[in-house]
Each structure stands twice: as structure tokens, then as C-alpha cells.
VOVEX-78896 format. One line per field, with one value per atom (N, C-alpha, C, O, CB): x negated, y negated, z negated; residue number from 1; residue in one letter. Coordinates in steps of 0.02 Angstrom, whole numbers, plus 50000, padded with zeros to 5 digits. Glycine has a CB too. Layout:
BEGIN
X	X,...;
Y	Y,...;
Z	Z,...;
marnu	NUM,...;
torti	A,...;
//
This chain:
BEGIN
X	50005,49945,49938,49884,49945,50012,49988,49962,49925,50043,50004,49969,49887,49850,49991,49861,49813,49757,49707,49815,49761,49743,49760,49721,49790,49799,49805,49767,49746,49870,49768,49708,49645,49608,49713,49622,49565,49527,49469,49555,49572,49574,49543,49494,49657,49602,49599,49503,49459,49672,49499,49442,49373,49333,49448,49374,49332,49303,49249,49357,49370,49373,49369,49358,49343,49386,49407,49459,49496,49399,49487,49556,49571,49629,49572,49535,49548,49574,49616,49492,49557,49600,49668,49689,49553,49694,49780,49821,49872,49802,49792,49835,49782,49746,49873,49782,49725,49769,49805,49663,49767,49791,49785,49733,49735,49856,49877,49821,49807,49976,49795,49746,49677,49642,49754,49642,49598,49543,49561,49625,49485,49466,49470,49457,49412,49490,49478,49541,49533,49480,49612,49662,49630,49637,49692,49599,49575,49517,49514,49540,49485,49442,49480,49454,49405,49542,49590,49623,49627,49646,49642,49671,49630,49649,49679,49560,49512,49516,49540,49442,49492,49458,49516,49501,49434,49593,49649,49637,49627,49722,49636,49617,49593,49617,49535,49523,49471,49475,49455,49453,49516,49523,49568,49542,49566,49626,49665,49633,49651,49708,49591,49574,49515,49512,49541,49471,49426,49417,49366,49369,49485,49471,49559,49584,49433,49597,49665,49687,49698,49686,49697,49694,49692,49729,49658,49594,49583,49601,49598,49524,49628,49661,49741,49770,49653,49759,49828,49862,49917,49837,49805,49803,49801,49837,49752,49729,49720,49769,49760,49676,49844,49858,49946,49998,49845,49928,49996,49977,50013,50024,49905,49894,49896,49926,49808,49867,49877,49940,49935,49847,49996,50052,50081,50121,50078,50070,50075,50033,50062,50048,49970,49924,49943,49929,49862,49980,49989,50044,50057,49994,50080,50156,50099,50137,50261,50051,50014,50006,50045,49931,49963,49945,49874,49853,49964,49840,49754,49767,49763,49683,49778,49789,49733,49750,49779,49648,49590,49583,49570,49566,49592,49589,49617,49586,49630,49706,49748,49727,49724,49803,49713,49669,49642,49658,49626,49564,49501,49506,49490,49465,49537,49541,49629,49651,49536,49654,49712,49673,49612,49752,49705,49647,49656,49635,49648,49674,49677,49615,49594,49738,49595,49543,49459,49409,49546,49462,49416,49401,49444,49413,49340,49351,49344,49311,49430,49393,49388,49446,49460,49378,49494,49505,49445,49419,49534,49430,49339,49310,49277,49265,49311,49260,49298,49264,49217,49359,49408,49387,49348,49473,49401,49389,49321,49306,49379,49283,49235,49210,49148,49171,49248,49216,49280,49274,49172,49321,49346,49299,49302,49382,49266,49240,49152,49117,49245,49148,49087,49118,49094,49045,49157,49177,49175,49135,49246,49226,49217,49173,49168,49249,49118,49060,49004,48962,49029,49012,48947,48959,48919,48894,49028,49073,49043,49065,49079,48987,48988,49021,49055,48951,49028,49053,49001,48941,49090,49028,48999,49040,49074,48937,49037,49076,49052,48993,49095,49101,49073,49029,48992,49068,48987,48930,48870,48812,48918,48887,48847,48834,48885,48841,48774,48761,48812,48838,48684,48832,48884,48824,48778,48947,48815,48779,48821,48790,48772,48880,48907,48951,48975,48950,48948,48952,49035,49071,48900,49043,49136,49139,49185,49152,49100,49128,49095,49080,49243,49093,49102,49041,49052,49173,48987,48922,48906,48899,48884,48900,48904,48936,48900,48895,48977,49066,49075,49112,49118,49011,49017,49024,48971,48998,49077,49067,49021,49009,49073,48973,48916,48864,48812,48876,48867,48822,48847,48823,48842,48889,48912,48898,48882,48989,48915,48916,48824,48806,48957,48766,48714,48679,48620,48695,48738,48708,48659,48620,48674,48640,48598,48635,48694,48591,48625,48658,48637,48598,48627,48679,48666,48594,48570,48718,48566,48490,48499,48539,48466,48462,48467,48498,48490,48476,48546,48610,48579,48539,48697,48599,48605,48635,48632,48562,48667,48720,48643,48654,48808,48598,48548,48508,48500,48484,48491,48443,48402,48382,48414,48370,48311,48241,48238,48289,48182,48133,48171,48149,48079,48221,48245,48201,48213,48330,48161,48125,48080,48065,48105,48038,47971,47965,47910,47947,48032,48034,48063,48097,48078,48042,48041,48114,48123,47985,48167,48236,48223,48269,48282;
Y	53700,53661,53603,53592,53636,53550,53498,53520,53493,53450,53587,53622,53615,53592,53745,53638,53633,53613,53646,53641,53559,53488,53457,53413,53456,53469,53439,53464,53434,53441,53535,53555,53563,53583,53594,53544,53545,53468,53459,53571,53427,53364,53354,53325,53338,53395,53399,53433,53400,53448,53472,53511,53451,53432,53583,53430,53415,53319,53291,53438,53296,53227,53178,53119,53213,53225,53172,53160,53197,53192,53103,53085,53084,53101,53022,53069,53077,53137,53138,53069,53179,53251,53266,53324,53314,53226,53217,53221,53255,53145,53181,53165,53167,53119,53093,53217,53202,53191,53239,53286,53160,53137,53207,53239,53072,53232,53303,53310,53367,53322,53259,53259,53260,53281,53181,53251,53239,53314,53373,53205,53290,53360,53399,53458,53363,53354,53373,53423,53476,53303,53411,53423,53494,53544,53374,53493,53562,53627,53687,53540,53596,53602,53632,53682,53546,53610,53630,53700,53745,53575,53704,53750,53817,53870,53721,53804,53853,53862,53913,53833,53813,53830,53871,53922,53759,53848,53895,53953,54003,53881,53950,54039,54087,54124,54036,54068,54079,54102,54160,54049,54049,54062,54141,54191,53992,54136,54198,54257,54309,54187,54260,54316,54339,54398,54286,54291,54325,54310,54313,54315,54291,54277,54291,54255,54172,54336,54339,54311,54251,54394,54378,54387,54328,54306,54422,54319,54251,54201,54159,54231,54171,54116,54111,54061,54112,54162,54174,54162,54141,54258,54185,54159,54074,54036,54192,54071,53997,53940,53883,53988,53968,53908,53926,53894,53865,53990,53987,53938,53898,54068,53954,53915,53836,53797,53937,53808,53743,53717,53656,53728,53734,53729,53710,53664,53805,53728,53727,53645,53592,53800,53658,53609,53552,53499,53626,53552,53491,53452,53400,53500,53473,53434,53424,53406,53499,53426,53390,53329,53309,53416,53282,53217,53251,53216,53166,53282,53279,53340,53388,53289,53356,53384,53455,53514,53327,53421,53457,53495,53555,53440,53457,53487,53553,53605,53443,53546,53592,53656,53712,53570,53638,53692,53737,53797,53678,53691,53712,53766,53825,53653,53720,53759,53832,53856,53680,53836,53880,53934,53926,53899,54003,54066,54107,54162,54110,54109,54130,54111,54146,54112,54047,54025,54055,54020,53954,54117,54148,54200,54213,54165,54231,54290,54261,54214,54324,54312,54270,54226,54218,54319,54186,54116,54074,54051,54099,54072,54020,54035,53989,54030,54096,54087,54064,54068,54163,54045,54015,53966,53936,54025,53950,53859,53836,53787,53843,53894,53843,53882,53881,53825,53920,53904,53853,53860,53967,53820,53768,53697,53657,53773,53695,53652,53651,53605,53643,53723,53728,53715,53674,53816,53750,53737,53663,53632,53764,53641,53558,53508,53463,53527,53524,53493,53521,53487,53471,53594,53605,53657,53688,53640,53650,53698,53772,53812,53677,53798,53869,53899,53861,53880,53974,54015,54089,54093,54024,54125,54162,54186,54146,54145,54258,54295,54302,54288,54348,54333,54335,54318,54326,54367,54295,54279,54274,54272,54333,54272,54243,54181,54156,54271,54145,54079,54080,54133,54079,54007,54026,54035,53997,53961,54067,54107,54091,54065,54193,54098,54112,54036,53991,54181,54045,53974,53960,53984,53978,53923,53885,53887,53915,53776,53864,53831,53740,53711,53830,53719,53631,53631,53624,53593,53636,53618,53554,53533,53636,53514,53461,53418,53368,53454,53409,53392,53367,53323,53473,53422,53410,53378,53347,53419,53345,53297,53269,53213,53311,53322,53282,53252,53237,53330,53241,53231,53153,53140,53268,53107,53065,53012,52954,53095,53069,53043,53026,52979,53109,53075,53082,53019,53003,53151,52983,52941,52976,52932,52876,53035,53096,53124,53135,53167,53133,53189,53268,53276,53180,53334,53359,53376,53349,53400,53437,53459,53500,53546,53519,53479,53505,53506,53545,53534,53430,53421,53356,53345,53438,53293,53252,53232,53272,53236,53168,53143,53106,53096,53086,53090,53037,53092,53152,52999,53060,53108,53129,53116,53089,53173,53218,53154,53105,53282,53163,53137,53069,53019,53144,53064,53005,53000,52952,53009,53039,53044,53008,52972,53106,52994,52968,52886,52857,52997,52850,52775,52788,52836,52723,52727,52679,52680,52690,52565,52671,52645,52586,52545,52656;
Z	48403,48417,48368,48342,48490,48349,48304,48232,48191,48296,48234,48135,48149,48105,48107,48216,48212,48208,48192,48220,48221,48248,48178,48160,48321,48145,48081,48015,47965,48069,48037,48001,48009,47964,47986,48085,48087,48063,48044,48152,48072,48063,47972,47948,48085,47942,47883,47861,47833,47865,47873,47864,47881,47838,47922,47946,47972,47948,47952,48040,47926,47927,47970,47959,47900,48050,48122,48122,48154,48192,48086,48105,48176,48190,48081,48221,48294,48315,48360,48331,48292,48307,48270,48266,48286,48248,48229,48285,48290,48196,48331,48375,48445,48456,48352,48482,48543,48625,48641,48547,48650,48729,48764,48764,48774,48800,48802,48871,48889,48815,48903,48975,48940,48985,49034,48893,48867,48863,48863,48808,48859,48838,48777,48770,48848,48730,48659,48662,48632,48597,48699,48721,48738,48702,48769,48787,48806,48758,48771,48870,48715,48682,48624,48598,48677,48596,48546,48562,48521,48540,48615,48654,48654,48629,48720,48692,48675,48599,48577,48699,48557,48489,48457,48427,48440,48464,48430,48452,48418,48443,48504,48561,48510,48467,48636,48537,48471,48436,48427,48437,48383,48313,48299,48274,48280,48319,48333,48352,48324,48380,48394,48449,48386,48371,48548,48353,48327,48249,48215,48366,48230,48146,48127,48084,48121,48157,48142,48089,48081,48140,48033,47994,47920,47876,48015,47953,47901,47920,47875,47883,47991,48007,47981,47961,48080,47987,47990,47904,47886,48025,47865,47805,47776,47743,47787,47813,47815,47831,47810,47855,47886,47882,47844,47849,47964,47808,47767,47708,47678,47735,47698,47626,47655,47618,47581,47717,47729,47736,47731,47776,47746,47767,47671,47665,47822,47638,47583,47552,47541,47563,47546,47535,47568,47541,47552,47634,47667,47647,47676,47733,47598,47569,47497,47452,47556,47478,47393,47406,47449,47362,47381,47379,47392,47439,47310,47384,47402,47442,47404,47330,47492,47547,47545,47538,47606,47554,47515,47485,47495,47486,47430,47355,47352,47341,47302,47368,47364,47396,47371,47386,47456,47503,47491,47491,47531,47470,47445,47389,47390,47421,47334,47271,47244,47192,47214,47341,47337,47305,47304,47410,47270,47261,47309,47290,47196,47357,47408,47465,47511,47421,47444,47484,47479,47472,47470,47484,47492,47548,47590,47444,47547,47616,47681,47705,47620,47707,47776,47799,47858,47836,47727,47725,47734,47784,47665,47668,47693,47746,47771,47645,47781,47834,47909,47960,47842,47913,47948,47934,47971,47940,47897,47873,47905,47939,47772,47881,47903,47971,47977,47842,48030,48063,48117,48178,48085,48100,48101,48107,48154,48050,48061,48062,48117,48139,47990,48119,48139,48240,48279,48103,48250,48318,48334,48369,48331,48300,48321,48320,48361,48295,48237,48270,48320,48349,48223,48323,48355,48425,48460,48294,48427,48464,48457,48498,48543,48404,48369,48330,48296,48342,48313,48293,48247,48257,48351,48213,48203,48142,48111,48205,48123,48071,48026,48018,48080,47968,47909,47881,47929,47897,47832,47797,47850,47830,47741,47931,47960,47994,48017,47983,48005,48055,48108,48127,48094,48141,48210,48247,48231,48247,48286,48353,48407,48453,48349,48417,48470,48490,48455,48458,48561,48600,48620,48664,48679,48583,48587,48667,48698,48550,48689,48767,48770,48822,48768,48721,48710,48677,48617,48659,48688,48671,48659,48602,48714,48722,48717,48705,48703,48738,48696,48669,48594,48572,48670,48550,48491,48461,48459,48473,48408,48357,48351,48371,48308,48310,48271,48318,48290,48218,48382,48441,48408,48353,48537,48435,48445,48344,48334,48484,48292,48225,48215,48179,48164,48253,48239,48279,48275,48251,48323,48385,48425,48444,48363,48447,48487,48556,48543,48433,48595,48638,48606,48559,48723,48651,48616,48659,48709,48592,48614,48607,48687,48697,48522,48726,48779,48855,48902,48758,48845,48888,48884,48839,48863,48945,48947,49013,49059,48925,49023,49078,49101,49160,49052,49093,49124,49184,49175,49052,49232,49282,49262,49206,49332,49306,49283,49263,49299,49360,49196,49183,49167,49195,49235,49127,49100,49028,48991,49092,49015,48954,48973,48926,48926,49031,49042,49041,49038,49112,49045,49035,48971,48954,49091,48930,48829,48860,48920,48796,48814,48818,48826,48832,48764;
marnu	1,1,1,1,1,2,2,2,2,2,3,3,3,3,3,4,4,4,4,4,5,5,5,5,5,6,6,6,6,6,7,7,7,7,7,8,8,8,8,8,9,9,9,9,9,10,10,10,10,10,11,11,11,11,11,12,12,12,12,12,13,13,13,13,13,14,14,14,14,14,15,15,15,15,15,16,16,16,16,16,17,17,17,17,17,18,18,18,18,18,19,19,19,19,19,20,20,20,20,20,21,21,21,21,21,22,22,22,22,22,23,23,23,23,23,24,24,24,24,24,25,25,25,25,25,26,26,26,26,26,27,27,27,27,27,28,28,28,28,28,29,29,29,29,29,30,30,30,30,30,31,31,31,31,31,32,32,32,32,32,33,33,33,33,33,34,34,34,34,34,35,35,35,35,35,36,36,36,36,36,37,37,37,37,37,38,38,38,38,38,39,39,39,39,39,40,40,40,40,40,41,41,41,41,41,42,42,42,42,42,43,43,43,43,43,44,44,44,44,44,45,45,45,45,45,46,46,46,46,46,47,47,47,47,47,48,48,48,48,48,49,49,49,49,49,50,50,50,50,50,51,51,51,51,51,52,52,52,52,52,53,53,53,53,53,54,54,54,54,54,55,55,55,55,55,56,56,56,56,56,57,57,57,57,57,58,58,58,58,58,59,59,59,59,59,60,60,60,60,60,61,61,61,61,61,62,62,62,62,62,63,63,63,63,63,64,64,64,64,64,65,65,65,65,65,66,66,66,66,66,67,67,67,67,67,68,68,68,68,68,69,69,69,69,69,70,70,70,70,70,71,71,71,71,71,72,72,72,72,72,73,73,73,73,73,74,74,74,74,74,75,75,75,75,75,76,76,76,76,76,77,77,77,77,77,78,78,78,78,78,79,79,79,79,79,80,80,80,80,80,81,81,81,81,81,82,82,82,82,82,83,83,83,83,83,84,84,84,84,84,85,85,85,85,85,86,86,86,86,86,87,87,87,87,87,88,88,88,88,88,89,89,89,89,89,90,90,90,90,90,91,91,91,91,91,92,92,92,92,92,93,93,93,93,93,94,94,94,94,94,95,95,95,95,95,96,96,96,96,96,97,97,97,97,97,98,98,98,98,98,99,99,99,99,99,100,100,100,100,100,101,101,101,101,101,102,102,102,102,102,103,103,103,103,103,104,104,104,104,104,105,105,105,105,105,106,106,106,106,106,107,107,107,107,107,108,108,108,108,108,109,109,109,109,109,110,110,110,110,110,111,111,111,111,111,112,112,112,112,112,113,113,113,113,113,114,114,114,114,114,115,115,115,115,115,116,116,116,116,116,117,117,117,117,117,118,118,118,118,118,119,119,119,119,119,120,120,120,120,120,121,121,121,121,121,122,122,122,122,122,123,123,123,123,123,124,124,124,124,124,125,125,125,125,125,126,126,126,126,126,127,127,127,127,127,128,128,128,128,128,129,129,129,129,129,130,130,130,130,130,131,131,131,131,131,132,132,132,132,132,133,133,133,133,133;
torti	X,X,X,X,X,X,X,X,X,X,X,X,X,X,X,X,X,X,X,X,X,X,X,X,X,X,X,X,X,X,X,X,X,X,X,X,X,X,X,X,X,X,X,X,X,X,X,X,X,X,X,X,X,X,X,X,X,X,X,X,X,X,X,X,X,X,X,X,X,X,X,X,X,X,X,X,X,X,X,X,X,X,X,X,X,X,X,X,X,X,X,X,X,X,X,X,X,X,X,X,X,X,X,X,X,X,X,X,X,X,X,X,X,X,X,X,X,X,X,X,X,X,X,X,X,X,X,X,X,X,X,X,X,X,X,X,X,X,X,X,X,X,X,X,X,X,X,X,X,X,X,X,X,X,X,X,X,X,X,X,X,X,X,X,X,X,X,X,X,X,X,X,X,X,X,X,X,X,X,X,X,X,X,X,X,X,X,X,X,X,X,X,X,X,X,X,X,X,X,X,X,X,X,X,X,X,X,X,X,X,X,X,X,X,X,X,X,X,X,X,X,X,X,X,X,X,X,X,X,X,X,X,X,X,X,X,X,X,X,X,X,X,X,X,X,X,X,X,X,X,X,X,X,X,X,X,X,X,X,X,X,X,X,X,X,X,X,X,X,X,X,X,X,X,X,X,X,X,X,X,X,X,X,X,X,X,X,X,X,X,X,X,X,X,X,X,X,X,X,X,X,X,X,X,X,X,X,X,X,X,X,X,X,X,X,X,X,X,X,X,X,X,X,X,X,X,X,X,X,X,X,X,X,X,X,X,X,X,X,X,X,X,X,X,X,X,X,X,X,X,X,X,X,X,X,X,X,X,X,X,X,X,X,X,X,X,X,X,X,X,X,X,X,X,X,X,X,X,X,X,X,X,X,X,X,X,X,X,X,X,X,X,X,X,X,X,X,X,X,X,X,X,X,X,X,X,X,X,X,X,X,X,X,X,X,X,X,X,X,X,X,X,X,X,X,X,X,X,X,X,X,X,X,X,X,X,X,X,X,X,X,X,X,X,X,X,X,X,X,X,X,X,X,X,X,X,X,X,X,X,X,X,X,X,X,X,X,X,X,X,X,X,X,X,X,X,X,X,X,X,X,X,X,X,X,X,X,X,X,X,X,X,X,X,X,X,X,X,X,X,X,X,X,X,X,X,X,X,X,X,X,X,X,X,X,X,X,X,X,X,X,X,X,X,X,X,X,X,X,X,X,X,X,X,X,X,X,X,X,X,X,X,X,X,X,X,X,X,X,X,X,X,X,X,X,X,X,X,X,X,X,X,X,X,X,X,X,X,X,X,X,X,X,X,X,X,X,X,X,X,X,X,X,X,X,X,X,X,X,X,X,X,X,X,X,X,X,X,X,X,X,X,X,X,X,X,X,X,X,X,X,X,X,X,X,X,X,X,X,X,X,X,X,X,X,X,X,X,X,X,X,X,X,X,X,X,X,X,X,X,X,X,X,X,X,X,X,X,X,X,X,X,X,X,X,X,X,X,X,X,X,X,X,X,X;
//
């Protein structure tokens, strides 16, 4: 789980996911997203983190990654749907859009970086739209 979290960390640029509180949801959210990752990207995950495991002893951690030659296929498409889970908790294969729903919709990263909730979810009661902030 910490390789993972370290590489998603790496990928994504949430240092907060280095280290997440084992009660937390992100805690839980990691758990799923490794699931995931395994169950429906073997192969290209399983790749992905021989080459990170490598990249992670360089000085540009990234770089090394990015530009392994191995980092193609469905390496890159690991990677990035790494990154796509955590901000948007989507998924999706090969050379396609993520379509498919992590579990953590609302949860998403980029909800919180965009200052937005996400599109469709909100913690406020019903017709919280009809009063100005």
C-alpha cells in the first residue's frame, strides 16, 4: 500500500497521499483504487511500478519515470489512470476517456483544488442553490 501511495503521490502531485491516516477515507479510497488497479490494469500496473521502484532511488523521481522506455502502452495508461482515479475517482482503458466510476466521486481531488463541489453532489440541503452565498 505505501509503494502506492507513493506513487500515486508521485504521479499526481498530492503530497498528502504519502502518508494517509490508516481511519481516513483516503485510507479507504487507496485500498479500493489499488484493488482496481490490479483487477483491471495487471499487467500495465505491474509494470508500472517495477519501473517506479527504480525511478524512485533518481533525484527527479518524474523524469526518471516518465522518460523510462518502458513507459509506454499500458504503462502510460496505468499512470494515468492513477491519476485519473484520484482526481476524479474515474477510470477507463486503453486509449479511452475514464467512463467508469472509482467508488469516490465526490471525494475527488480536483473538487477541493477547483474550490467546487463535485458536479452533482453536495453536503448542503435540498434548494441550497436558491439563496446568493
Amino acid at each position: 500500500m505505501d509503494e502506492f501511495l507513493a506513487l500515486s503521490s508521485l504521479l499526481t502531485g498530492l503530497a498528502s497521499l504519502k502518508k494517509v491516516d490508516p481511519l481516513s477515507a483516503e485510507n479507504r479510497m487507496a485500498r479500493d483504487y489499488l484493488r482496481l488497479m490490479k483487477e483491471q490494469f495487471g499487467p500495465g500496473f505491474d509494470a508500472l511500478l517495477a519501473i517506479y521502484r527504480v525511478a524512485a532511488t533518481r533525484p527527479d523521481p518524474l523524469s526518471a519515470l516518465t522518460q523510462d522506455p518502458g513507459f509506454t502502452g499500458e504503462v502510460d495508461t496505468a499512470a494515468r489512470q492513477i491519476v485519473n482515479m484520484w482526481l476524479l475517482s474515474q477510470y477507463g482503458g486503453t486509449g479511452k476517456l475514464p467512463d467508469q466510476d472509482a467508488g469516490f466521486y465526490e471525494k475527488g481531488f480536483v473538487w477541493p483544488a477547483i474550490r467546487a463541489h463535485a458536479i452533482g453532489f453536495s453536503h448542503l440541503s435540498y434548494g441550497y442553490w436558491s439563496s446568493k452565498p
